[in-house]
N, C-alpha and C positions, 0 to 999 in steps of 0.2 A: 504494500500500500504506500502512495507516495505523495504526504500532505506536505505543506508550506510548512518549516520549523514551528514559525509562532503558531500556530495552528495545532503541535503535534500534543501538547498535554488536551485539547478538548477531543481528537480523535480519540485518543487513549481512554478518556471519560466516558465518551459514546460506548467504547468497547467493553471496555466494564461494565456499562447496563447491559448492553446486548448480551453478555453473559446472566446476567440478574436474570433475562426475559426464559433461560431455560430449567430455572430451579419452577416457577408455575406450569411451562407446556417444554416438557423434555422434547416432548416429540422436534422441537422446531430446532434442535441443535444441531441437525445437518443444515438448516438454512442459514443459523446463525454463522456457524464455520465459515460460509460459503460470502456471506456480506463483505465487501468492499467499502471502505466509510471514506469519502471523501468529504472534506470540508470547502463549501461553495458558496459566496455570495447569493450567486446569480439564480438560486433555487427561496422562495421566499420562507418557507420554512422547513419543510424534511421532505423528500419521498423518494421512493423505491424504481427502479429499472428493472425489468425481467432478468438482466444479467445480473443482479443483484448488489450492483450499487447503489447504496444510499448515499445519496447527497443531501448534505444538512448545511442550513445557514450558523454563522457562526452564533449572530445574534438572538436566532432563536433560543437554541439550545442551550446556552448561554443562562435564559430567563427561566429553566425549565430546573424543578425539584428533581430529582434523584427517582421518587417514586413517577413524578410524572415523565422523567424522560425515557423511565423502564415501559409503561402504557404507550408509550407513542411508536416507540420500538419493537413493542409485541405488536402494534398495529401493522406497523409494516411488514412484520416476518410473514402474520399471517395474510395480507397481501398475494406474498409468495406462493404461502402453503394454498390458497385456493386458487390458484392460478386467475388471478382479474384481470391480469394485461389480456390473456387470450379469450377470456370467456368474454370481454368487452367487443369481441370481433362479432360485427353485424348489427352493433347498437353503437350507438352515439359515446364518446370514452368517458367525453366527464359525466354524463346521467350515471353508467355503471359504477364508476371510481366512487358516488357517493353514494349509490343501495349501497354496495358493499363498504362502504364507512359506517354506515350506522347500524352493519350486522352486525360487523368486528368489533365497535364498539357495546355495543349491546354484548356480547358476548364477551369482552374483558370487563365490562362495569359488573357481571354479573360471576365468574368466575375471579376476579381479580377482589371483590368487594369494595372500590373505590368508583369515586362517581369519573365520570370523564374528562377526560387530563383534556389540558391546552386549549380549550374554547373549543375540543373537539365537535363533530356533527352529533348530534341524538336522539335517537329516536326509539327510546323503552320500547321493548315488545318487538324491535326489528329480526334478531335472530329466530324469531318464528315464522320471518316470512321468506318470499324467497325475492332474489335480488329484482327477475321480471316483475315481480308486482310493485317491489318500492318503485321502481322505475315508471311504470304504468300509473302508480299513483301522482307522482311527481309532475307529472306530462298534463295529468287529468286536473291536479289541482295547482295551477300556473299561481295564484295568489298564495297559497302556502306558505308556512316561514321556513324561510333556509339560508345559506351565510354563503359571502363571497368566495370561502375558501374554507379547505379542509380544518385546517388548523388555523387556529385565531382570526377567523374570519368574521368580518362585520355584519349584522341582521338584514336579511332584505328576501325576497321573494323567489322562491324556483322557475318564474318567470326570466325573472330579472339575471338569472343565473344562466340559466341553458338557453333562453334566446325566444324568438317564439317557436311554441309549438311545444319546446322542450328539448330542440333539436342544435344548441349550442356544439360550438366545433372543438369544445376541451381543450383546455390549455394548460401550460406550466403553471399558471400565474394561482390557478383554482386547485386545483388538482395533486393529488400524492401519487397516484398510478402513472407514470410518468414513460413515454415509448419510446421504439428503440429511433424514431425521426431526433426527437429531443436529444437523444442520450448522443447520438452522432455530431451533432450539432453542437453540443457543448465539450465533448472531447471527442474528437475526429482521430488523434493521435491511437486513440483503441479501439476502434471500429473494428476492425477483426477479431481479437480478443472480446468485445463485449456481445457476439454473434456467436460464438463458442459457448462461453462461459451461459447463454440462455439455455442453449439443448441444457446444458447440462444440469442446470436450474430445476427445468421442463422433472425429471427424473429425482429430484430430490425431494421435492415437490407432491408428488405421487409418493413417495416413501415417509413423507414426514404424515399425512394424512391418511396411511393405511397404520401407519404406528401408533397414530392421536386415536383411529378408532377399536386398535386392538389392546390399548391401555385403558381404552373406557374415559379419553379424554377430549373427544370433540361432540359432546352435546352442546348443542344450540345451531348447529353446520344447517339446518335443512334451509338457511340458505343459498346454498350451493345447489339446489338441486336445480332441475330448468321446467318444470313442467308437466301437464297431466300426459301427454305427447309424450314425451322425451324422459329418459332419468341419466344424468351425468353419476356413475358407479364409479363408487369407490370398493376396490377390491380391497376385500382382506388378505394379507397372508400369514399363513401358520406358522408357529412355535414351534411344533414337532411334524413328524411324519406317521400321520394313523393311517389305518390299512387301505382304507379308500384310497388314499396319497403315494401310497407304496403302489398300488396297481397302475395308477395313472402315470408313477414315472417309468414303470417298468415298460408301460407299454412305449412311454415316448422312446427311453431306450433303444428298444427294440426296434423301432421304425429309424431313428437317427445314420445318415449316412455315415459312413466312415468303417473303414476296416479297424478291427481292435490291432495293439502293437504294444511292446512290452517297453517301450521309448516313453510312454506314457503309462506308468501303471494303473491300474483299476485302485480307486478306493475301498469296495467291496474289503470286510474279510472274510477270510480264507480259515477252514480249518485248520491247516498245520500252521502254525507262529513262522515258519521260515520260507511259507509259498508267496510266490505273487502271482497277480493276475495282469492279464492284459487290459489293457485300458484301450478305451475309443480316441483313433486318431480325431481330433477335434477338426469340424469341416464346414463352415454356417452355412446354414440352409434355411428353411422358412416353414416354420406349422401351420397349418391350414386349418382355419375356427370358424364351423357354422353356428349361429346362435339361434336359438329359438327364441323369438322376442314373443311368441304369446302373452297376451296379459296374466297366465299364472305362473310364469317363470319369473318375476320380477321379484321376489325375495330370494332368491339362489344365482342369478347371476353373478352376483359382488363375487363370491366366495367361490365362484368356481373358474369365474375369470382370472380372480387373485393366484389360483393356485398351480396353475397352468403357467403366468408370469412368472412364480415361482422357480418351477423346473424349466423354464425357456434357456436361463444361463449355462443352468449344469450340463442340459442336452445339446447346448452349442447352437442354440437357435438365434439367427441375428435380424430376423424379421417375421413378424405375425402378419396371416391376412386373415382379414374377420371380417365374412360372410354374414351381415343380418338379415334375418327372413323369418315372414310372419305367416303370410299368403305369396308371398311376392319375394324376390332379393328387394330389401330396402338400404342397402348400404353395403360396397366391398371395398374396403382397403387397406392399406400394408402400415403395421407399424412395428415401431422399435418394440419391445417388448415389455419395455416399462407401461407404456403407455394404456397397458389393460386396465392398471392399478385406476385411472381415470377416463372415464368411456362413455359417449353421447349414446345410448340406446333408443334405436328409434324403431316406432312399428306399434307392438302391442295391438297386434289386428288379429287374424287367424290362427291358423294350425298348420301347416303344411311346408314341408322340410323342403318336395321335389324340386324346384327349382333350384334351390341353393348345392343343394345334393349334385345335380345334373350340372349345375353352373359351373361347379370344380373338375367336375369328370370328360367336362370339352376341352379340359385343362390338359395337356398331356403330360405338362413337368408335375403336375401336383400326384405324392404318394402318400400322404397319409392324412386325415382326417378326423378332427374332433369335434364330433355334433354334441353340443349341450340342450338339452332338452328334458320338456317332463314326460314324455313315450307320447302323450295323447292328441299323434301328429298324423301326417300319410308321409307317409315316405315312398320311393322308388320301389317294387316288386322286383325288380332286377338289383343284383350285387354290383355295386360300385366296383369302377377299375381302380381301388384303394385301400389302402386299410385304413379302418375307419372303427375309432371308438365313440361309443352312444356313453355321454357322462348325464347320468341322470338321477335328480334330487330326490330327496324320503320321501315317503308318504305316498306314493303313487301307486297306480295298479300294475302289475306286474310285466315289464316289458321286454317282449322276445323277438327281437327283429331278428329274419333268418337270416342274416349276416351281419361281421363286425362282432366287437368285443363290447359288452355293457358292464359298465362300474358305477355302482348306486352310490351318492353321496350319503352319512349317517346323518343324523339330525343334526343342526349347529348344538 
């Protein structure tokens, strides 16, 4: 990190809170790690970059208690942790940057027990909603009270804020959600480094919020979700490996290219203390994910997406393609592997696998196949050119498709 001398004891300040922000939410200490603190005039009071620069004014910070400059810091992290820069793509930046200010807030006045630092946004009872509706409401009621800026902003109307209509073009000057145009703009000298350092963000991001929800620490998120349409999934991942988990790697295993080679050992053990095994020449290649988006799959998805990400590492998987289909393929495309942990699901219409099934099998490079589903689908009467596992959640009536391997998930 590379501040102005006279500048370098208020970085160090800053840094010290930002350590303070992960004794309340552990989870955000890969974000924390990951923070850049630049000290800036030119930013009028604090906010965050996707690449995870915070630029703080000096004078702010300066004005700000210890406890309140830990609250404005956990603001930003969690920034981060729900990804606002991108969820803001296809809406207006600053309406999003402020729903999601008065979740975040709402959600640390209420986990933190202090009222809201810094003249912050507020709005009691926001963490119950989700950010498209604060937004919707904001638009609907242009005379409302709202302030010129995140932080220590003067009283005045969400009118007078976003412009008419609601449809203001977001600036630096309002704003803590801060993009990567601005971020170029004001140091050009990192543009490539601060283009990096996002991916990498993107992935920490997803881990810090599959952590907050398997520590039983992100109530109040529903937030984040987008909609009766859509659900933005957060996948869990496991703690151990239970037998459901054991089947499912086994099988990825099993399908993964690569000849085994003793240049690579197996981690497997071995009966005898002095054997080894051959290990899988590592070789990326891409898993292939249909989803059933039925409206009754939607409490199993998280958890079986989560766990698939999972094992994507170990099986040397360096790209998912995830086939959604309801009635229809409503969505196919390739992602990094992390990116399961967080996931736009869209659909929630019928039953019916065939297309997505058939869509892969025109495929000729595609070899193996994981349908997630709850059985009460149509699927193909003909055996896919694939191996092809049916992973599918408890409770259901018993499902015997005449091909392909089936592994029931246990109850959560």
């Amino acid at each position: 990190m590379s501040v102005p001398s006279s500048d370098r004891a208020l970085a160090d300040r800053i840094e010290r809170a930002l350590r303070m922000v992960t004794v309340p939410f552990p989870h955000l200490a890969g974000l924390v790690a990951s923070a850049r603190v630049t000290i800036d005039e030119r930013v009028p009071t604090v906010g965050v970059f996707a690449s995870g620069r915070l630029s703080a004014n000096p004078a702010f910070v300066r004005g700000l208690k210890e406890n309140e400059l830990v609250f404005v810091l956990a603001h930003e992290m969690l920034h981060l942790a729900l990804r606002t820069h991108d969820r803001a793509r296809g809406a207006d930046r600053l309406e999003f940057n402020y729903a999601h200010d008065y979740i975040i807030n709402d959600i640390l006045r209420t986990e933190l027990g202090v009222p809201v630092a810094a003249g912050g946004l507020d709005m009691p009872g926001a963490r119950d909603r989700s950010a498209e509706e604060i937004v919707l409401e904001m638009r609907r009621n242009q005379h409302g009270q709202s302030k010129t800026r995140v932080w220590q902003g003067e009283a005045t109307t969400a009118g007078r804020v976003f412009g008419s209509g609601g449809r203001g073009a977001g600036t630096l000057e309002a704003g803590d959600v801060l993009d990567a145009a601005d971020e170029t703009d004001l140091y050009p000298e990192e543009a490539a480094e601060s283009r990096e350092r996002t991916e990498q963000l993107k992935e920490m991001a997803a881990k810090a919020l599959g952590l907050a929800r398997a520590m039983g620490l992100a109530r109040g998120l529903r937030g984040t979700d987008a909609g009766a349409a859509s659900q933005t999934v957060l996948a869990l991942r496991g703690i151990y490996r239970t037998p459901w988990k054991l089947a499912v790697q086994r099988w990825i295993e099993s399908v993964a290219p690569g000849d085994r080679t003793f240049s690579r050992p197996s981690r497997r053990e071995v009966s005898q203390p002095d054997g080894v095994l051959p290990g899988r020449r590592r070789e990326g290649w891409i898993l292939n994910i249909v989803l059933d988006t039925s409206g009754s799959m939607t409490d199993e998805i998280p958890r079986a997406l989560g766990t698939l990400g999972e094992f994507c590492d170990a099986a040397g998987v360096d790209q998912v393609r995830l086939v959604q289909c309801d009635a229809a393929v409503t969505r196919d495309e390739l992602l990094a592997p992390y990116e399961l942990a967080e996931r736009r699901i869209e659909g929630y219409g019928g039953s019916d696998l065939s297309p997505a099934l058939r869509h892969l099998a025109d495929d000729q490079h595609v070899r193996a196949v994981v349908a997630i589903t709850d059985g009460e689908i149509a699927y193909p009467a003909e055996a896919m050119p694939y191996e092809l596992l049916w992973l599918v959640p408890p409770g259901v009536r018993p499902f015997r498709p005449p091909y392909g391997t089936v592994v029931v998930m246990p109850q959560a």
